[in-house]
C-alpha positions in Angstrom: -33.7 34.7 -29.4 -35.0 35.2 -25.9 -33.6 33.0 -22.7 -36.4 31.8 -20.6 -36.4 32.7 -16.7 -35.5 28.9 -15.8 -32.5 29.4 -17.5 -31.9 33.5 -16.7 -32.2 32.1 -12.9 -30.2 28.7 -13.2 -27.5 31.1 -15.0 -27.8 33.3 -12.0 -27.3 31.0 -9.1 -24.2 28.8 -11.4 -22.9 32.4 -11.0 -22.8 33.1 -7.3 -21.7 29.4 -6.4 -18.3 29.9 -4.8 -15.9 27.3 -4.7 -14.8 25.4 -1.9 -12.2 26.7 0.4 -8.8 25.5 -0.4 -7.2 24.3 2.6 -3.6 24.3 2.8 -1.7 20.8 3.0 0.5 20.4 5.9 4.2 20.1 5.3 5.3 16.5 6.1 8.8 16.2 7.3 11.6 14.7 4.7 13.0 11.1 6.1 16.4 13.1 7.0 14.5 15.5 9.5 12.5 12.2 11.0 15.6 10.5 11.7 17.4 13.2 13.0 13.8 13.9 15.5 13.3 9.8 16.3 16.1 8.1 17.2 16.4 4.9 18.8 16.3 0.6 18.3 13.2 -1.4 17.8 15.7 -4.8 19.3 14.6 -6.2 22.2 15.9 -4.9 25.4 17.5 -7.4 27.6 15.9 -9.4 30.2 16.5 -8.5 33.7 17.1 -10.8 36.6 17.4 -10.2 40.2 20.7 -11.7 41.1 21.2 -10.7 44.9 20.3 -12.1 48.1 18.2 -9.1 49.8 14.7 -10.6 48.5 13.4 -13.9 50.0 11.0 -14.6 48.1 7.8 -13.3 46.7 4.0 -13.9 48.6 0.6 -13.5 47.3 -1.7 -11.0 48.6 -4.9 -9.9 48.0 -6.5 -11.1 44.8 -3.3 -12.8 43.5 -1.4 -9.6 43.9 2.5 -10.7 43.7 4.7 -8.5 46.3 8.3 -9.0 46.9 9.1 -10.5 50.9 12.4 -8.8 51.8 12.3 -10.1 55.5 10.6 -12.7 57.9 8.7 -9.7 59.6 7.2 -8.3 56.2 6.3 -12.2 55.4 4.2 -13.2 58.5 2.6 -9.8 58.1 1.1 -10.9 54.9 0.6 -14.2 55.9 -1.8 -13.0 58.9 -3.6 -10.5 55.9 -7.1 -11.6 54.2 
């Protein structure tokens, strides 16, 4: 029985095909070690509130910018601002 050359040369490239490279997984971390690394709540913080006298009140500046007014000087500044 002789082998034809189509199948001599399709038997001789099948032969140097290399396989893919095998990458190596990465590790993922067990849920112990993530707790241990991420700790912390997902609640709500609390709301804060100013509760003391210093501020007067708050003015509107340049393109409806809010900034706190602390005294009558800093508020007829901003009123004389375009």
């Amino acid at each position: 029985m002789t082998i034809s050359l189509a199948a001599k040369l399709s038997a001789s490239i099948e032969s140097k095909k290399s396989s893919p490279a095998l990458k190596s997984q990465p590790s993922f971390p067990s849920a112990q070690e993530w707790k241990s690394k991420f700790q912390g709540s997902t609640a709500p913080a609390t709301t804060k509130e100013y509760t003391g006298n210093q501020m007067l009140g708050i003015a509107t500046m340049h393109k409806s910018n809010a900034v706190p007014v602390f005294s009558q000087e800093s508020a007829k500044e901003i009123g004389k601002m375009k």
